[in-house]
Backbone as JSON Lines, residues from 0, in Angstrom:
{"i":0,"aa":"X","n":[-24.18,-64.69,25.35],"ca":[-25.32,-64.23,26.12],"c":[-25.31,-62.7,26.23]}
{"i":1,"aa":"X","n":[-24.15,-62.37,26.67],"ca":[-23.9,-60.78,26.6],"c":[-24.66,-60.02,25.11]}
{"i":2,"aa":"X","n":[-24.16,-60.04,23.75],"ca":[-24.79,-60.02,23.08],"c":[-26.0,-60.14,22.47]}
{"i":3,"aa":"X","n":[-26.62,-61.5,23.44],"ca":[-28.43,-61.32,22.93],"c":[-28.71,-60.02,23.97]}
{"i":4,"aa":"X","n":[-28.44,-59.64,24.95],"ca":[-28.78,-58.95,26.04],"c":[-28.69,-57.81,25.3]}
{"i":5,"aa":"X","n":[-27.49,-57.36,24.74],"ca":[-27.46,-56.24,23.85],"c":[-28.5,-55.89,23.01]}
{"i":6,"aa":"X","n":[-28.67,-56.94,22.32],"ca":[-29.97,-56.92,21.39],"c":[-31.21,-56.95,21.74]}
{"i":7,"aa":"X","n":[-31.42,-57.32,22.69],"ca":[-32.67,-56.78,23.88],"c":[-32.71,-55.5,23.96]}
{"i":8,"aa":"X","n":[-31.43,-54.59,24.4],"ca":[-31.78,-53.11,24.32],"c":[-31.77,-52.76,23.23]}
{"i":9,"aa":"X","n":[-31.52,-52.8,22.27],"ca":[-31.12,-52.74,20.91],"c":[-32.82,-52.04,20.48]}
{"i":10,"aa":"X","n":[-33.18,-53.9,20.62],"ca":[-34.66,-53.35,19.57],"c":[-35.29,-52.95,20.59]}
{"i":11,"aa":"X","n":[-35.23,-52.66,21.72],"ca":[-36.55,-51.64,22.54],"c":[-35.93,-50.48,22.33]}
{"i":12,"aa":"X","n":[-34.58,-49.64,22.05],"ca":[-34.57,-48.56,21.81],"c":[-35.03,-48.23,20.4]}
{"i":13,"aa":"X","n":[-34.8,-49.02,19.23],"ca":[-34.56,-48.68,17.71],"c":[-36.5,-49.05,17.94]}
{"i":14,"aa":"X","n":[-37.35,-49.62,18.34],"ca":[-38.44,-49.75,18.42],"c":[-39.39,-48.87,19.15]}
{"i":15,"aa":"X","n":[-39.13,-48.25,20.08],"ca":[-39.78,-47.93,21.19],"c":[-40.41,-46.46,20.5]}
{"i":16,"aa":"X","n":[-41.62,-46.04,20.35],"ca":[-42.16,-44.76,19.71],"c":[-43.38,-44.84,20.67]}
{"i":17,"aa":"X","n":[-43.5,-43.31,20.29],"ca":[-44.74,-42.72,21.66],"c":[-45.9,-43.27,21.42]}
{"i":18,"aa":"X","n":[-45.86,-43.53,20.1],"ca":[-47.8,-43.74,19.67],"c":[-47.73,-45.05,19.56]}
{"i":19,"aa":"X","n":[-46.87,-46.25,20.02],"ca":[-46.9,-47.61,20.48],"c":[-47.15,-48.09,21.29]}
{"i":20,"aa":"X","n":[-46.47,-47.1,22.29],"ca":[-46.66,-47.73,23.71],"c":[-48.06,-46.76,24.2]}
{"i":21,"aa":"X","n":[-48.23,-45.37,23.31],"ca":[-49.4,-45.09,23.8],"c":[-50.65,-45.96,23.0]}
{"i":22,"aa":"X","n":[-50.38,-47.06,22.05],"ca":[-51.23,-48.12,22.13],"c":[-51.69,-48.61,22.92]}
{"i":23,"aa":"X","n":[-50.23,-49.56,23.12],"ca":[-50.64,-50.38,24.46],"c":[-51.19,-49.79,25.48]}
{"i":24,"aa":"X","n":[-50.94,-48.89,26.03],"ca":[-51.83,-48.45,27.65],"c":[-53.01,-47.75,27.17]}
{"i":25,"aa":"X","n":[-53.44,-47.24,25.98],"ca":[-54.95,-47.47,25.7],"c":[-55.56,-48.76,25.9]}
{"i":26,"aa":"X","n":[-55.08,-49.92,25.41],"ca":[-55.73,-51.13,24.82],"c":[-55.55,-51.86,26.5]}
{"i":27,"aa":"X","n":[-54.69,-51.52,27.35],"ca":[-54.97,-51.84,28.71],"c":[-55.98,-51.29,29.66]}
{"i":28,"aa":"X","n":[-56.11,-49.81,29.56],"ca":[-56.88,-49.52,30.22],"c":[-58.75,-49.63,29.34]}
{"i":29,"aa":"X","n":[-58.54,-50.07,28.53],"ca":[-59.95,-50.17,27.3],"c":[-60.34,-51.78,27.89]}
{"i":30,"aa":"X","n":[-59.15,-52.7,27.84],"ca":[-59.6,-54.13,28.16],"c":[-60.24,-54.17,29.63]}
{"i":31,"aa":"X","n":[-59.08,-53.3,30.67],"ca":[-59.64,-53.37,32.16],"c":[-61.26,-52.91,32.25]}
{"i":32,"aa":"X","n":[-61.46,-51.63,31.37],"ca":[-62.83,-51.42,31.7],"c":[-63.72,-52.18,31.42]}
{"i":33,"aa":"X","n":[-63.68,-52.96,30.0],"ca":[-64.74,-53.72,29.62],"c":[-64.85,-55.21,30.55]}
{"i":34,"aa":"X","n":[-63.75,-55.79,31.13],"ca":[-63.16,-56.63,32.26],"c":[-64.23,-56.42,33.53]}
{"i":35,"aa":"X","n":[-63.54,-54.91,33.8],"ca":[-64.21,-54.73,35.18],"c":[-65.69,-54.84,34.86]}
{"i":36,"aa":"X","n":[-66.83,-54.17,33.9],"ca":[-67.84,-54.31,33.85],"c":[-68.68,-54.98,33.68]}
{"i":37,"aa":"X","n":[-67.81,-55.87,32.89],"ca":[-68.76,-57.42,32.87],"c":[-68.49,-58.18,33.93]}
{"i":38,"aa":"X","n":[-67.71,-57.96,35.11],"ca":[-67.33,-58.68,36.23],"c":[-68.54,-57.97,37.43]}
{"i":39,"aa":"X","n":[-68.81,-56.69,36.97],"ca":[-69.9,-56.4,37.96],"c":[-71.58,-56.47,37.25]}
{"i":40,"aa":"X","n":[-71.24,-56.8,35.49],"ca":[-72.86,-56.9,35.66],"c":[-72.86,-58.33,35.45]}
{"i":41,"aa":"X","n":[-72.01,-59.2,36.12],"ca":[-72.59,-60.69,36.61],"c":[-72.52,-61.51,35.36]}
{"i":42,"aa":"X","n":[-71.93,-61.15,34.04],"ca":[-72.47,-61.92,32.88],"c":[-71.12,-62.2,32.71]}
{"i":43,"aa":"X","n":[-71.14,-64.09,32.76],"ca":[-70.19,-64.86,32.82],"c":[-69.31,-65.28,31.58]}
{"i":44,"aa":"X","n":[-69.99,-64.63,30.01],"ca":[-69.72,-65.03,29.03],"c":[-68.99,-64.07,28.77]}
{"i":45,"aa":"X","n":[-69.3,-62.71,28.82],"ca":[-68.53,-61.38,28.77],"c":[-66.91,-61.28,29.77]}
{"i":46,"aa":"X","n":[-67.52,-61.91,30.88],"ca":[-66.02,-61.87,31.84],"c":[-65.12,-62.75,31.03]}
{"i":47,"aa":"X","n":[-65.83,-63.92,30.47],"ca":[-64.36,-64.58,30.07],"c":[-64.01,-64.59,28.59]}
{"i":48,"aa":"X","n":[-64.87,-63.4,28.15],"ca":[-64.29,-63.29,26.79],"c":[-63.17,-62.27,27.12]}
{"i":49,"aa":"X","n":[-63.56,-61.04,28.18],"ca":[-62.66,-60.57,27.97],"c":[-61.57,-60.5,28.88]}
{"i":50,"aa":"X","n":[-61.46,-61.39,29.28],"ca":[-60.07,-61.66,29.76],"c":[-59.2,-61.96,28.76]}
{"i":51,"aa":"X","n":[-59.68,-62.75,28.18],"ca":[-58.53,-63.04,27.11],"c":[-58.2,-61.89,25.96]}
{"i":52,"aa":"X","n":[-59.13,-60.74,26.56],"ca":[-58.39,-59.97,25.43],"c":[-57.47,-59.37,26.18]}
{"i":53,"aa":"X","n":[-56.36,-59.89,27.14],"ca":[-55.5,-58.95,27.88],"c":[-54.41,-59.84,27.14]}
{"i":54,"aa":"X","n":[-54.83,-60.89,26.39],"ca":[-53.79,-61.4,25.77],"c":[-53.46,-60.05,24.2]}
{"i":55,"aa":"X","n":[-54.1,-59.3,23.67],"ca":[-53.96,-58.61,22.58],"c":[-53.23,-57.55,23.06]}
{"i":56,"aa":"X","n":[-52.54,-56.79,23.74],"ca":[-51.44,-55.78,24.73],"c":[-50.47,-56.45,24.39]}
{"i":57,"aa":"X","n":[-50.46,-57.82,24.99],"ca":[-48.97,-58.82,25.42],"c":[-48.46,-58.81,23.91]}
{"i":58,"aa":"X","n":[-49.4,-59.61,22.94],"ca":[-48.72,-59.75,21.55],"c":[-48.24,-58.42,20.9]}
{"i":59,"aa":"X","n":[-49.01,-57.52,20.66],"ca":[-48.69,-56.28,20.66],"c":[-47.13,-56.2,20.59]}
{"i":60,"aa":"X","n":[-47.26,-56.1,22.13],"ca":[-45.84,-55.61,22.59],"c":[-45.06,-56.46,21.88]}
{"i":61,"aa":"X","n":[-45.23,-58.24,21.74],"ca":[-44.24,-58.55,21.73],"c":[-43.71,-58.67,19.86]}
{"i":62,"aa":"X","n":[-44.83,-58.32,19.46],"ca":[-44.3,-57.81,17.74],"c":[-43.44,-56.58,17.23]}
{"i":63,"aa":"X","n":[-44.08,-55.94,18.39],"ca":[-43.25,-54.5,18.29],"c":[-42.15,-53.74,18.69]}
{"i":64,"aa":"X","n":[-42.03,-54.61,20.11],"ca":[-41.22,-53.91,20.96],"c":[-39.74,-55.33,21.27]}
{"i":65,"aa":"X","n":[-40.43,-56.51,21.64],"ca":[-39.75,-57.54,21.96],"c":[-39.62,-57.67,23.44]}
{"i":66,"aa":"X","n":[-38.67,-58.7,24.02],"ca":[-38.67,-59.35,25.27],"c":[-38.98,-58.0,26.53]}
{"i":67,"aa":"X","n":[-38.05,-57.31,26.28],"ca":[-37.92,-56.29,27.4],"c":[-39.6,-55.51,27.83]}
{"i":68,"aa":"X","n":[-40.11,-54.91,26.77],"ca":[-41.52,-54.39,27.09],"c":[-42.49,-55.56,26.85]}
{"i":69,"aa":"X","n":[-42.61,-56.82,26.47],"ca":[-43.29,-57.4,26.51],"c":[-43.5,-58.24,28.02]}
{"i":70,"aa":"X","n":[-42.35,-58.63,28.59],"ca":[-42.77,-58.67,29.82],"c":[-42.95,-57.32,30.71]}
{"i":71,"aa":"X","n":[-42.52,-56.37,30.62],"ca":[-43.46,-55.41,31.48],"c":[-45.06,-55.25,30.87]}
{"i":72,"aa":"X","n":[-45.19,-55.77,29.64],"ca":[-46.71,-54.97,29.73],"c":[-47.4,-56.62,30.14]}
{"i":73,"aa":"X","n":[-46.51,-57.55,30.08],"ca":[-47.48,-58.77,30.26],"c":[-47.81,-58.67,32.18]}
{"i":74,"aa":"X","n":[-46.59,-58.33,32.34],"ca":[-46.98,-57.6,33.91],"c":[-48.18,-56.96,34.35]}
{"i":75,"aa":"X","n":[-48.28,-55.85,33.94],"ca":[-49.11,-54.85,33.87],"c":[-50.44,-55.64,33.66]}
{"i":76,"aa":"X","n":[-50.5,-56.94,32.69],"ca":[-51.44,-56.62,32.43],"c":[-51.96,-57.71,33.39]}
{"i":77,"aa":"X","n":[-51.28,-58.8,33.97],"ca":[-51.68,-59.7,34.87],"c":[-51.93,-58.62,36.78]}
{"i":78,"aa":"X","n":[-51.57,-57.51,36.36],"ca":[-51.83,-56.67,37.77],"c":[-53.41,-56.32,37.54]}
{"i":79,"aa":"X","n":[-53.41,-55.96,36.71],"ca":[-54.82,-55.15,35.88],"c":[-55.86,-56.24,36.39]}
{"i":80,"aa":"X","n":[-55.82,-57.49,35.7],"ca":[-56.39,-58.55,35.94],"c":[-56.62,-58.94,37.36]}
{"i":81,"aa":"X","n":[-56.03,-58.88,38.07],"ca":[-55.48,-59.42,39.15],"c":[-56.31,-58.67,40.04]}
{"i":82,"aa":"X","n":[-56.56,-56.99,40.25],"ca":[-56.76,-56.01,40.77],"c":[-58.51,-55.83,40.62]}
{"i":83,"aa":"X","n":[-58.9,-56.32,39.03],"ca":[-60.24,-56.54,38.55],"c":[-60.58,-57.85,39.3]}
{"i":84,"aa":"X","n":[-60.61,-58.83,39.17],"ca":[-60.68,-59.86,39.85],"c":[-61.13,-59.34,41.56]}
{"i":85,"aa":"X","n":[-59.87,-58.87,42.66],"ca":[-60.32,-58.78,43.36],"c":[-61.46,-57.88,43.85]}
{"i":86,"aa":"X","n":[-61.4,-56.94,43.25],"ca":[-62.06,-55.36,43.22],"c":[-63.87,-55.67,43.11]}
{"i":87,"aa":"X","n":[-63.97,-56.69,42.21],"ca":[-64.97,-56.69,42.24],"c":[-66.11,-57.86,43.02]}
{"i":88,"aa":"X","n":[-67.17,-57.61,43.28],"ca":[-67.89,-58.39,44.6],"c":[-68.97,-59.2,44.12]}
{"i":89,"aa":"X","n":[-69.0,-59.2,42.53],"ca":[-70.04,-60.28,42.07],"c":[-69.58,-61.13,40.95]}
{"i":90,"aa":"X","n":[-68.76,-61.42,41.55],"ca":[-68.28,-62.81,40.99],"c":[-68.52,-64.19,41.78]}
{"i":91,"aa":"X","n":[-68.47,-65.24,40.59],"ca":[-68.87,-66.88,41.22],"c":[-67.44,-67.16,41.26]}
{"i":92,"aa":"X","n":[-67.52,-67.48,42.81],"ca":[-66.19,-68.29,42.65],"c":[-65.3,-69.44,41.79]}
{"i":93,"aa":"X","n":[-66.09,-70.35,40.89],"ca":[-65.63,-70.67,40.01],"c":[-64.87,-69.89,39.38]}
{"i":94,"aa":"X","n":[-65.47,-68.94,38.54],"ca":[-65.12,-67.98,37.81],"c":[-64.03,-67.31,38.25]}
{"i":95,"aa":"X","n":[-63.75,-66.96,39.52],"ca":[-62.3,-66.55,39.73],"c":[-61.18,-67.3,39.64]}
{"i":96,"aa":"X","n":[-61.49,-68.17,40.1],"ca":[-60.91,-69.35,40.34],"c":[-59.73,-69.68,38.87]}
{"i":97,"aa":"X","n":[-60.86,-69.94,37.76],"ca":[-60.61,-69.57,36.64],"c":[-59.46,-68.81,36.05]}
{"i":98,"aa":"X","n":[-59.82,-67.86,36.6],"ca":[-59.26,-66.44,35.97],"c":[-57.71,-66.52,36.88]}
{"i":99,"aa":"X","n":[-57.98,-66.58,37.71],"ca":[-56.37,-66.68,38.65],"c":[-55.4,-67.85,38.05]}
{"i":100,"aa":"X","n":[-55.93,-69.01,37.78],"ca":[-55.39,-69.66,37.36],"c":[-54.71,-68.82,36.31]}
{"i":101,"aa":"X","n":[-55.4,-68.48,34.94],"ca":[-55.21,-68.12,33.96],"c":[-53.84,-67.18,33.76]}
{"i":102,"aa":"X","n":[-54.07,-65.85,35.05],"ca":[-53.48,-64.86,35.39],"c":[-51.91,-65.51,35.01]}
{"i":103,"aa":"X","n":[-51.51,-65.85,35.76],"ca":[-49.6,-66.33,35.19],"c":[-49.4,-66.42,33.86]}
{"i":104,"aa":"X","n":[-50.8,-67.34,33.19],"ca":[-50.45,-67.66,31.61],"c":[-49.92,-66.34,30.59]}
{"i":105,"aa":"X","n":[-50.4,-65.27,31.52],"ca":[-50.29,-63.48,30.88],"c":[-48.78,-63.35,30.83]}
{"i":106,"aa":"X","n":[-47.91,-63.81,31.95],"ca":[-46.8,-63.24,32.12],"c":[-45.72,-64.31,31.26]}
{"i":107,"aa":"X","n":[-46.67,-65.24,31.19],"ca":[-45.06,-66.73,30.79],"c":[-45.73,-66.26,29.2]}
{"i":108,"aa":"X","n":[-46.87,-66.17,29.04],"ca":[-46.47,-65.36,27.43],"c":[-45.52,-64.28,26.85]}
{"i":109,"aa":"X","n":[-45.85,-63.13,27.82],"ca":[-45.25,-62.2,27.86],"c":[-43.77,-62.53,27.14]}
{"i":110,"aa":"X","n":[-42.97,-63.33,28.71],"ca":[-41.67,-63.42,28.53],"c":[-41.65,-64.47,27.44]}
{"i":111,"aa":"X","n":[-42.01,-65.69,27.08],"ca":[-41.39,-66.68,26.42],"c":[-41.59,-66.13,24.96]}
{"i":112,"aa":"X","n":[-42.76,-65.43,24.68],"ca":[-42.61,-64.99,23.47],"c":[-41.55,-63.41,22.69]}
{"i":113,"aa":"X","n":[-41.88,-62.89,23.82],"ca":[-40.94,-61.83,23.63],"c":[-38.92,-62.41,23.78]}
{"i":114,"aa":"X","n":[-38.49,-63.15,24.4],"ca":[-37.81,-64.08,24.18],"c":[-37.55,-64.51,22.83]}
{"i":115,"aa":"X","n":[-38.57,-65.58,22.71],"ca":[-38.06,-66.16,21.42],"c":[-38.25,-65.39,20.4]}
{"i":116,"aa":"X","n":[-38.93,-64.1,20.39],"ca":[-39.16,-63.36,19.32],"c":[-37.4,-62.39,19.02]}
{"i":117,"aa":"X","n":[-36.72,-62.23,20.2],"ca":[-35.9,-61.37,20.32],"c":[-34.83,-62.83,19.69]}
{"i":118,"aa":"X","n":[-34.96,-63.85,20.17],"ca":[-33.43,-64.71,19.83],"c":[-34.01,-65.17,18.35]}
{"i":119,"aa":"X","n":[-35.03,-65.3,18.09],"ca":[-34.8,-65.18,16.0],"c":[-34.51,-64.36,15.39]}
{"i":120,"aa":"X","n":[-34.54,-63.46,16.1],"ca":[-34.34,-61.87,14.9],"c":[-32.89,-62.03,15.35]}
{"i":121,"aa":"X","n":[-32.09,-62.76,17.06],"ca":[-30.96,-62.26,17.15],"c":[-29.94,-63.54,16.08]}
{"i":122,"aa":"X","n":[-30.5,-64.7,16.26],"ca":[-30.01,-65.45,15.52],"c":[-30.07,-65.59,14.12]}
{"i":123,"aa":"X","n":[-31.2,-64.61,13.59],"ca":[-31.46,-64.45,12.0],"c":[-30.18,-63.18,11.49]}
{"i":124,"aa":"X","n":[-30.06,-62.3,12.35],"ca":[-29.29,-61.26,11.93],"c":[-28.06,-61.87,11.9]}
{"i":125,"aa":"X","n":[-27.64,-63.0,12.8],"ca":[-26.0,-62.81,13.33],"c":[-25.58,-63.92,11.88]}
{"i":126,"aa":"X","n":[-27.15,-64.7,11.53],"ca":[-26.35,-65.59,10.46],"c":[-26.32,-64.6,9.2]}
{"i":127,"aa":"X","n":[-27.18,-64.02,8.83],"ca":[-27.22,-63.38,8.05],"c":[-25.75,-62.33,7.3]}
């Protein structure tokens, strides 16, 4: 276990570059706006398309970076969500309803994929 842990820091250091992560917090703060705006101009097809694009950050991260930044940005991005959701005052409660539910699905992606993405590469290298 010690060793996958290693390899957790491993590939977020040998991975981690400025114009990656300054991806990701473009593509977060780009999703929140288009999020927040279709949450205030009332159009129900737009809110829930783009929620799910807060899933395109999470994968991101977790191709690039692995477990460690993929759950912080899956974090981030279920706050984002979370913050849009309440923030705004014309929403159908269904529709939140919805979306809250949804909200966790951000973070157990986050981790389970960044996870298993980190223990194939750790178990591909160690057989290798």
């Amino acid at each position: 276990m010690k060793k996958l842990i290693e390899f957790h820091l491993f590939e977020l250091k040998q991975n981690l570059t400025v114009s990656k992560f300054f991806t990701i917090a473009i593509l977060i703060v780009f999703i929140f706006s288009i999020h927040f705006l279709s949450l205030n101009g009332n159009n129900e097809l737009w809110t829930a398309i783009s929620m799910r694009f807060y899933y395109i950050p999470i994968l991101y991260a977790v191709i690039f970076f692995g477990f460690i930044t993929s759950t912080g940005v899956s974090i981030i991005a279920a706050i984002a969500h979370l913050f849009t959701m309440f923030s705004s005052e014309h929403h159908v409660h269904t529709v939140m309803l919805e979306h809250l539910v949804e909200t966790p699905f951000l973070v157990i992606l986050g981790v389970t994929a960044g996870f298993l993405r980190d223990f194939l590469l750790f178990n591909h290298i160690g057989t290798s």
